[in-house]
C-alpha positions as CSV (number, residue, x, y, z in Angstrom):
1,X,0.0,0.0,0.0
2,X,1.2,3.1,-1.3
3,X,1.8,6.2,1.0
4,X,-1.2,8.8,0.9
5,X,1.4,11.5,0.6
6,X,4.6,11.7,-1.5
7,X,7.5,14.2,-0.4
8,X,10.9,14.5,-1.3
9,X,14.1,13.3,0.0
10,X,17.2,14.9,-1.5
11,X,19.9,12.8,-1.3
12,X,23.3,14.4,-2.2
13,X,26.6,11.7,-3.0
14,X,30.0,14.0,-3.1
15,X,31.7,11.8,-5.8
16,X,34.6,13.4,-7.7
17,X,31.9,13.3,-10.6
18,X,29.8,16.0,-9.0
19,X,26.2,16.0,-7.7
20,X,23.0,14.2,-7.6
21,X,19.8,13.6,-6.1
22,X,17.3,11.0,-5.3
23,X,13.4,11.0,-4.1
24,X,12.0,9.3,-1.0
25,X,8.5,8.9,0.1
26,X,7.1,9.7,3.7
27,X,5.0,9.5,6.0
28,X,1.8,11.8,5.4
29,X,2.0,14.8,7.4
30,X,0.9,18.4,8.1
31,X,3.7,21.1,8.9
32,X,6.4,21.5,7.0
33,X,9.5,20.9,7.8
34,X,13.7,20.7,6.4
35,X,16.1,18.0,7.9
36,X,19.7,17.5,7.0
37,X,21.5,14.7,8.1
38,X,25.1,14.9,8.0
39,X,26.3,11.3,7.8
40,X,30.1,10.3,8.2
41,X,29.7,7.1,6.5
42,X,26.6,5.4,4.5
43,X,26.7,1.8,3.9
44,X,25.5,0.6,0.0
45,X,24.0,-2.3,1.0
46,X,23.7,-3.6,-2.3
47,X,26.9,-3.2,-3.8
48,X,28.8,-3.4,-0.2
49,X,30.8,0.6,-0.1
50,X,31.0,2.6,2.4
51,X,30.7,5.9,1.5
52,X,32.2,8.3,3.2
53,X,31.3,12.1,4.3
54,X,27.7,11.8,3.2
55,X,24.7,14.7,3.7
56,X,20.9,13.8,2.8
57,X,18.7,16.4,3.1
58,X,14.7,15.7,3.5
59,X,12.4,18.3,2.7
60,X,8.3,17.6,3.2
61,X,6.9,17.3,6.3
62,X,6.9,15.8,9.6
63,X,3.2,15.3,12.3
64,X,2.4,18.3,13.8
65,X,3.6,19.2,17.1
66,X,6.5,17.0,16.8
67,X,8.8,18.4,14.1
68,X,12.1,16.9,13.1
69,X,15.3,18.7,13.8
70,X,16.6,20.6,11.4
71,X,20.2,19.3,11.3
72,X,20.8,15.4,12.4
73,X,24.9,15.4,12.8
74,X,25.7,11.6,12.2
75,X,29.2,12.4,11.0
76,X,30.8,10.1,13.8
77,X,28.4,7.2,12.8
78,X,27.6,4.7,9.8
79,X,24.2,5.1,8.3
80,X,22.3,2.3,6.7
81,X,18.7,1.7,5.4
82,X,16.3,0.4,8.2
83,X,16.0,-3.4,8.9
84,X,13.5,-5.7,8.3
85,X,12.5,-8.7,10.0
86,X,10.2,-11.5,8.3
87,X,9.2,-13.2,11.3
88,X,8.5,-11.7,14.0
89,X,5.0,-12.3,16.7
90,X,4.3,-9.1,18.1
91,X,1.9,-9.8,20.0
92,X,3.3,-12.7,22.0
93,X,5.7,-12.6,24.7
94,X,8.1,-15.2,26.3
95,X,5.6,-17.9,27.8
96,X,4.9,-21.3,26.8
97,X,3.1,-24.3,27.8
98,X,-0.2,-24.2,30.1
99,X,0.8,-20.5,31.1
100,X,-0.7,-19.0,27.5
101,X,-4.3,-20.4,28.2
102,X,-4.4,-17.1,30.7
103,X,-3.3,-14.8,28.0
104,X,-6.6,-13.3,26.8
105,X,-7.0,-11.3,22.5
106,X,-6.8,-7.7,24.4
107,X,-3.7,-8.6,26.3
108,X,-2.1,-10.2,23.3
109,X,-3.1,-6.9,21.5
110,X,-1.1,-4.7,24.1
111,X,1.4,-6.7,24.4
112,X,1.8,-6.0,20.4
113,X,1.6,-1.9,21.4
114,X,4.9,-2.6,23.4
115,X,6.5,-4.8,21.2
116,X,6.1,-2.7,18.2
117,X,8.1,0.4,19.9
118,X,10.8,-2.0,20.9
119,X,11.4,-3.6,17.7
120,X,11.4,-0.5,16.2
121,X,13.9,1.4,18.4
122,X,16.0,-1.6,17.9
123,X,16.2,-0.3,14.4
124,X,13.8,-2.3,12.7
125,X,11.6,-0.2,10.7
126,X,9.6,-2.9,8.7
127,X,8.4,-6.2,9.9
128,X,6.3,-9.4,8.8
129,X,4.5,-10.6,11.5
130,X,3.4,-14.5,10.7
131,X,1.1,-15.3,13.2
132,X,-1.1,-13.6,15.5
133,X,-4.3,-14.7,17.8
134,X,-7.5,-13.1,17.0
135,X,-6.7,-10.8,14.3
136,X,-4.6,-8.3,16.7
137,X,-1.2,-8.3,14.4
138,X,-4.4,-6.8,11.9
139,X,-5.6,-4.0,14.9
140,X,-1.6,-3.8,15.7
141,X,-0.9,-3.0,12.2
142,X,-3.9,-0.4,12.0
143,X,-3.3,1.4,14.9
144,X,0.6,1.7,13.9
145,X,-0.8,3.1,10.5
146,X,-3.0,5.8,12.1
147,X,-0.3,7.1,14.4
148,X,-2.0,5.7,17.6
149,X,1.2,4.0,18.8
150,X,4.4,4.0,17.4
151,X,6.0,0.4,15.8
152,X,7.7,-0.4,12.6
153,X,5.8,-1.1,9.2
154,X,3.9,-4.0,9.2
155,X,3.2,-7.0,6.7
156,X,0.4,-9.2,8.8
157,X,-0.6,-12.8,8.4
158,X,-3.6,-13.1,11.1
159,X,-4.0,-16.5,12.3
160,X,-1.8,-19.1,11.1
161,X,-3.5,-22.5,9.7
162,X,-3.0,-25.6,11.6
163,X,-4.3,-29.1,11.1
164,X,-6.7,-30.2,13.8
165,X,-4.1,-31.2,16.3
166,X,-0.9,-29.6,15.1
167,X,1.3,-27.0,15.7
168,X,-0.7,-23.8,16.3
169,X,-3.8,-25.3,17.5
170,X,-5.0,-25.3,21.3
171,X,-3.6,-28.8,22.5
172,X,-3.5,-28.2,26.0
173,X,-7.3,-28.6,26.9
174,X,-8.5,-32.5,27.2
175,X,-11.6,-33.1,25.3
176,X,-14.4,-31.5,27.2
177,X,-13.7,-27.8,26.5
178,X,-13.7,-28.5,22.8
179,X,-11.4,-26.0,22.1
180,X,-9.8,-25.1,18.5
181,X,-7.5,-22.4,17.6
182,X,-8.7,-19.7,15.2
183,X,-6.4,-21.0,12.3
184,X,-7.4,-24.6,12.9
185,X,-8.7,-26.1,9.3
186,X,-9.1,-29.3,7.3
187,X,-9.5,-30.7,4.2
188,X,-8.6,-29.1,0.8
189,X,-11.7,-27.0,1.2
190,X,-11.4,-26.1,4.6
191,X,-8.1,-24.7,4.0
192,X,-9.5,-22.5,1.3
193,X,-12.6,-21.4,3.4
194,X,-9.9,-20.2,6.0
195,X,-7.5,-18.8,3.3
196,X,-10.1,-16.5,2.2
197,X,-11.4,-15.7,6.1
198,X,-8.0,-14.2,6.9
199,X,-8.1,-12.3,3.7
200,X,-11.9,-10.8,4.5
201,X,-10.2,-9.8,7.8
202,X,-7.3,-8.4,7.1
203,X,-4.2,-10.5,6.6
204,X,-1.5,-9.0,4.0
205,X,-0.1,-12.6,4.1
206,X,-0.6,-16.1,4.7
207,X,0.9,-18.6,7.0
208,X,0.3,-21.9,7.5
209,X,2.0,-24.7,9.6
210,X,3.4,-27.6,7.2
211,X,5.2,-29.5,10.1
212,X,5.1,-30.1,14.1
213,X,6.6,-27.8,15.8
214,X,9.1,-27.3,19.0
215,X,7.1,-25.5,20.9
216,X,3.6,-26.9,21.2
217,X,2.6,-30.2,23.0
218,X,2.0,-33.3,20.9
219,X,3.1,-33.0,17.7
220,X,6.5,-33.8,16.0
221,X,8.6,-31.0,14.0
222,X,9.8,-33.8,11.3
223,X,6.3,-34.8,10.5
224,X,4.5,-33.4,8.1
225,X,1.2,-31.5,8.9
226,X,-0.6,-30.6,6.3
227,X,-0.7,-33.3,3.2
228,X,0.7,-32.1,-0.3
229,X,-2.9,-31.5,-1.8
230,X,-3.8,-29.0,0.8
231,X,-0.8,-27.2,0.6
232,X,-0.8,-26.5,-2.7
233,X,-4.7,-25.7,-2.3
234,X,-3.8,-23.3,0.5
235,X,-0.9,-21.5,-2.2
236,X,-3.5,-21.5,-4.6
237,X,-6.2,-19.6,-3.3
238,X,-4.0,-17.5,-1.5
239,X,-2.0,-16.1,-4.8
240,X,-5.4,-15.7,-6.2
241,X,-5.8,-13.5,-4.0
242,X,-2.8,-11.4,-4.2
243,X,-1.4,-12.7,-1.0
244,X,2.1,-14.5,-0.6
245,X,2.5,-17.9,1.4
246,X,4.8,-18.7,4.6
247,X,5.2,-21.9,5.5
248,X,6.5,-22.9,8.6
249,X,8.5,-26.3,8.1
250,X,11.1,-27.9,10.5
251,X,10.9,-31.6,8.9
252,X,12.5,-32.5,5.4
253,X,9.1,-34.2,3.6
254,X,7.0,-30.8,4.7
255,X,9.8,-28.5,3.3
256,X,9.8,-30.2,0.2
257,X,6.0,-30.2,-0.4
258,X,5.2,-26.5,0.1
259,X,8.6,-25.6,-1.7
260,X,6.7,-27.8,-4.8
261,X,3.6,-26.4,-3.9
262,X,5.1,-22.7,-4.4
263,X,5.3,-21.3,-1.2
264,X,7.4,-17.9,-0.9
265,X,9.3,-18.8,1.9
266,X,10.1,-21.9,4.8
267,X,10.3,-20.8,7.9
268,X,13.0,-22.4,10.4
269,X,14.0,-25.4,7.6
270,X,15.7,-27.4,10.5
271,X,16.0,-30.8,8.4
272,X,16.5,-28.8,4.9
273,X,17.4,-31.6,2.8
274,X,19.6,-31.6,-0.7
275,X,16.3,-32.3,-2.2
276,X,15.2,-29.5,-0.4
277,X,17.7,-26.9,-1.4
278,X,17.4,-28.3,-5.0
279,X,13.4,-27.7,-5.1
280,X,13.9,-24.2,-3.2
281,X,17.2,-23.0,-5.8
282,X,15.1,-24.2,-8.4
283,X,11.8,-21.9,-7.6
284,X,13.6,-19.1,-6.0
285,X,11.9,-19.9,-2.5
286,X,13.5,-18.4,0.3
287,X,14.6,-19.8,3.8
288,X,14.1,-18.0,6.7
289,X,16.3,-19.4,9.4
290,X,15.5,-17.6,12.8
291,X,18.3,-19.1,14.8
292,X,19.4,-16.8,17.4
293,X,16.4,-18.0,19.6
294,X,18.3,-21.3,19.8
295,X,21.6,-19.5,21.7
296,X,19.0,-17.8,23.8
297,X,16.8,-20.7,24.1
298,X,19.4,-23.2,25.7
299,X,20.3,-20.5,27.6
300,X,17.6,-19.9,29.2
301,X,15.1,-22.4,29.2
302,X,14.8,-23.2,32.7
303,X,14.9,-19.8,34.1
304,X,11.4,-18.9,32.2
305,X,9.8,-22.1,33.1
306,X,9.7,-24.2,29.6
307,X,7.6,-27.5,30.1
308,X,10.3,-30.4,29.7
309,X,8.4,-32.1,26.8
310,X,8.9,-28.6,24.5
311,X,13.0,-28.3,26.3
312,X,13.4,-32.0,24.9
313,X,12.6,-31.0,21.7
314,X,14.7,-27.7,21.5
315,X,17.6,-29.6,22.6
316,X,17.2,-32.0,19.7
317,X,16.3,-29.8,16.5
318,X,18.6,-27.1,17.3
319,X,21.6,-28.4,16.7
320,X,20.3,-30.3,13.7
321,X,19.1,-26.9,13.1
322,X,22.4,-25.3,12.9
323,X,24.0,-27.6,10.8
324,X,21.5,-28.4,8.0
325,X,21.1,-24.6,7.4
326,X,24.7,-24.3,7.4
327,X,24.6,-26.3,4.4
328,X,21.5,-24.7,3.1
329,X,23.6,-21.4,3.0
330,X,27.2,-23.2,1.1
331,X,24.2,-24.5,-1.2
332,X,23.4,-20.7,-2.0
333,X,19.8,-20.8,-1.1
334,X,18.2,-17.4,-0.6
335,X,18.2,-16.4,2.4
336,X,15.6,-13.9,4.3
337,X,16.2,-12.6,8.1
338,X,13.6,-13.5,10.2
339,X,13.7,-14.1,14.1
340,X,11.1,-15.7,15.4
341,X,11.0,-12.7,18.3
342,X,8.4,-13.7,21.2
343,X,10.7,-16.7,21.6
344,X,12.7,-14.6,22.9
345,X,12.5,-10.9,24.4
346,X,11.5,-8.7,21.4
347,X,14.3,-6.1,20.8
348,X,16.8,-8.5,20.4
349,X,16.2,-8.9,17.1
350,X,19.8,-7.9,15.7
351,X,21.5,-10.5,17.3
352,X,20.3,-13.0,14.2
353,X,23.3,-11.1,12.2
354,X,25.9,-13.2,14.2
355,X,24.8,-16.1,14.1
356,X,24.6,-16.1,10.1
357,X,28.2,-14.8,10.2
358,X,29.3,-17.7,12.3
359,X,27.6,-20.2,10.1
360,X,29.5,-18.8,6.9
361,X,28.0,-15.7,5.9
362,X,30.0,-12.6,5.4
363,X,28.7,-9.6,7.1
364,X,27.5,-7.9,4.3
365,X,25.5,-11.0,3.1
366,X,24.2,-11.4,6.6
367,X,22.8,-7.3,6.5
368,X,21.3,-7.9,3.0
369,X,19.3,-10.6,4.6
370,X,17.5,-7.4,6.5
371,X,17.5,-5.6,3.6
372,X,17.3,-5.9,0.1
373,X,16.3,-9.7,0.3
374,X,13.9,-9.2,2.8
375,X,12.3,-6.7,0.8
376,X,12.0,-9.0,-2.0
377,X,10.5,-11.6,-0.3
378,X,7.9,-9.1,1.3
379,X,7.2,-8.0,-2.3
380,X,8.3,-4.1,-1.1
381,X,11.6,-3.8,-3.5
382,X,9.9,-0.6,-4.5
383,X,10.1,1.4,-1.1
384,X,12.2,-0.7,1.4
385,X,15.8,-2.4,1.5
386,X,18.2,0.3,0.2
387,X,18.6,4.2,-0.1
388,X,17.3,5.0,-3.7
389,X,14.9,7.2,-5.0
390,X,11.2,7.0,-4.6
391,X,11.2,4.8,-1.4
392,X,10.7,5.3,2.4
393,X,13.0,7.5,4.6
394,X,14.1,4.7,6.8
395,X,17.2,5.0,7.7
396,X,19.0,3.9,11.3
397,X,22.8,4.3,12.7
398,X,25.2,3.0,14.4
399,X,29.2,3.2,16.0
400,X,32.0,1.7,14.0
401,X,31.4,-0.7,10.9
402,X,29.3,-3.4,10.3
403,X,31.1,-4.9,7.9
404,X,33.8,-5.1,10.6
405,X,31.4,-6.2,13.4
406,X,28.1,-6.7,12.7
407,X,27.4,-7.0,16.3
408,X,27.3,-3.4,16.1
409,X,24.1,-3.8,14.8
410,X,22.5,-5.0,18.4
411,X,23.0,-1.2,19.6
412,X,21.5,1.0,16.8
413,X,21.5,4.4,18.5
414,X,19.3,6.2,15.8
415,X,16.0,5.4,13.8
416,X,14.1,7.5,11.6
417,X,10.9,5.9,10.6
418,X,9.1,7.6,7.2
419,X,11.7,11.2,7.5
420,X,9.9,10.7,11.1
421,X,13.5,10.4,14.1
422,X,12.0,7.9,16.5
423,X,15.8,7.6,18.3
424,X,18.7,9.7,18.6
425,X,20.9,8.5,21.1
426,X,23.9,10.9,19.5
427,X,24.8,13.6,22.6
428,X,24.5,17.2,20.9
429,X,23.3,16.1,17.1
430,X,20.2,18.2,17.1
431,X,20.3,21.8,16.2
């Protein structure tokens, strides 16, 4: 969805060749308003240069009552377009097991309120969120779109579809209370009914669960959920429908059916096979990891009260985890940044970049995960990812290089958000 107001964002590169400019959209606004923003080094993120001794200058407009400096001095920092996550739960928290039966819709939808400004002022100005109780990732994204609460851009899936049974749907009540998760549906026209229901209420996207999972009670994460006919009903309908497909897929035989059945993107890919990475090369699907939650997992398991039948599990597909995406990435599968946040503490989002360094990646491959390949996958190419003409005014900052340490990325000290500064943690940059 297109901005319902256009301004401009010069953009001035001092090359020996002399001058140009570049457009950017924003955020729609009423009083007009100038920044500069002096930056001492901008990161390409496409091509990899740093270029040094950088000034952008916005002119449009910024909300009333809260007008944007005039002059943003980042001349000590490196500037780069703002991160993107592709899985992300905004409106979950840490808590698993029988603990999340207490957890009603309007608390999940203020958690999501919090969560938003956290991930944001972690520097991660768009996000897809692929699964959400209740519709509130769809009130979450609304309100963040009015200007009622602050929180990145948002791509929303609604409830994710589960098999009766499966990961995602309520397991933890015995027979008597008859209960089903939102999402729950059967049956190649089941899934469709549903498919279209979380279209008719909202969802930009769809997600559905074509394994087990680690984190629910019963199932398996290397069986299959869904069977191959229902997958590929569930792609169907939803491309009819303009939407793109998730699938979330630990075991090797449900990676491979929704890659054939033209999913956009497998989510987690613990037991990606070679037939796996062939199918997914071979459509151009991409994998989204999300593997810092198992450091932080392990870590911390049994100071946040995990049940012992979902700890088991963690402690076996993570490091299978580890080393079957390791090869997915030698293989050269495309790879999106996603996190998996509400796993762990939202806000931590950044520490993902590390973990794809140590597993092969350099750090510039790993950044381009949260920025110009996310953006493809979310279909926004045209206004996200990189700082060119015509698309948002996201940009964040940080100390030292990235492409040095791209741990330097877990402490982003400045956000802008739409030509909008949502953090300057830079002593004196204002004036």
């Amino acid at each position: 969805m297109k901005p319902s107001r256009f301004v401009s964002l010069h953009f001035f590169l001092l090359f020996y060749f002399g001058v140009f400019s570049i457009n950017f959209c924003r955020a729609q606004a009423v009083a007009p308003q100038t920044v500069v923003i002096r930056a001492g080094h901008l990161l390409d993120v496409k091509s990899g240069r740093m270029l040094g001794n950088q000034m952008i200058v916005i002119e449009g407009d910024t909300r009333a009552g809260a007008p944007a400096p005039h002059i943003i001095d980042l001349s000590d920092a490196t500037v780069l377009p703002g991160l993107i996550d592709a899985h992300t739960h905004l409106t979950m928290t840490t808590n698993f097991g029988y603990s999340t039966l207490g957890v009603s819709i309007p608390r999940e939808a203020l958690y999501g309120a919090r969560n938003a400004r956290v991930t944001l002022e972690a520097g991660f100005t768009t996000v897809r969120n692929v699964g959400a109780h209740g519709f509130t990732d769809v009130a979450l994204r609304d309100a963040i779109n009015a200007g009622d609460v602050p929180g990145p851009r948002m791509l929303v899936s609604g409830p994710a579809l589960s098999i009766t049974g499966g990961h995602a749907d309520n397991n933890l009540l015995p027979f008597e209370y008859h209960a089903t998760s939102d999402g729950t549906a059967d049956g190649v026209d089941g899934v469709r009914h549903m498919v279209r229901q979380n279209v008719k209420y909202g969802a930009d996207l769809i997600k559905f669960m074509a394994s087990g999972g680690v984190l629910s009670h019963g199932d398996n994460p290397q069986a299959s959920q869904y069977t191959e006919e229902e997958m590929r009903a569930i792609v169907q309908e939803a491309h009819r429908l303009g939407r793109k497909v998730a699938a979330h897929a630990h075991g090797a035989q449900a990676i491979l059916w929704a890659a054939q059945a033209g999913v956009d993107s497998i989510e987690h890919g613990s037991y990606i096979d070679d037939a796996d990475i062939a199918e997914m090369k071979k459509d151009g699907t991409y994998l989204v990891p999300t593997l810092y939650l198992g450091d932080w997992f392990l870590e911390n398991a049994g100071k946040v009260g995990i049940p012992e039948e979902l700890a088991a599990k963690a402690r076996v597909v993570i490091p299978a985890a580890r080393k079957n995406v390791q090869r997915a990435f030698a293989a050269g599968v495309k790879v999106g940044f996603g996190t998996d946040a509400a796993v762990y503490p939202h806000g931590l989002n950044a520490h993902e970049f590390a973990v794809y360094v140590k597993l092969g990646m350099t750090p510039l491959a790993a950044i381009q995960t949260a920025t110009v390949n996310d953006a493809d996958l979310l279909g926004w190419s045209d206004r996200i990812g990189t700082v060119e003409a015509g698309k948002f005014a996201d940009l964040i900052a940080v100390d030292g290089d990235p492409l040095a340490d791209v741990t330097t990325l877990e402490r982003v000290k400045f956000v802008m958000k739409g030509g909008e500064v949502v953090k300057n943690a830079y002593a004196g940059s204002q004036k």
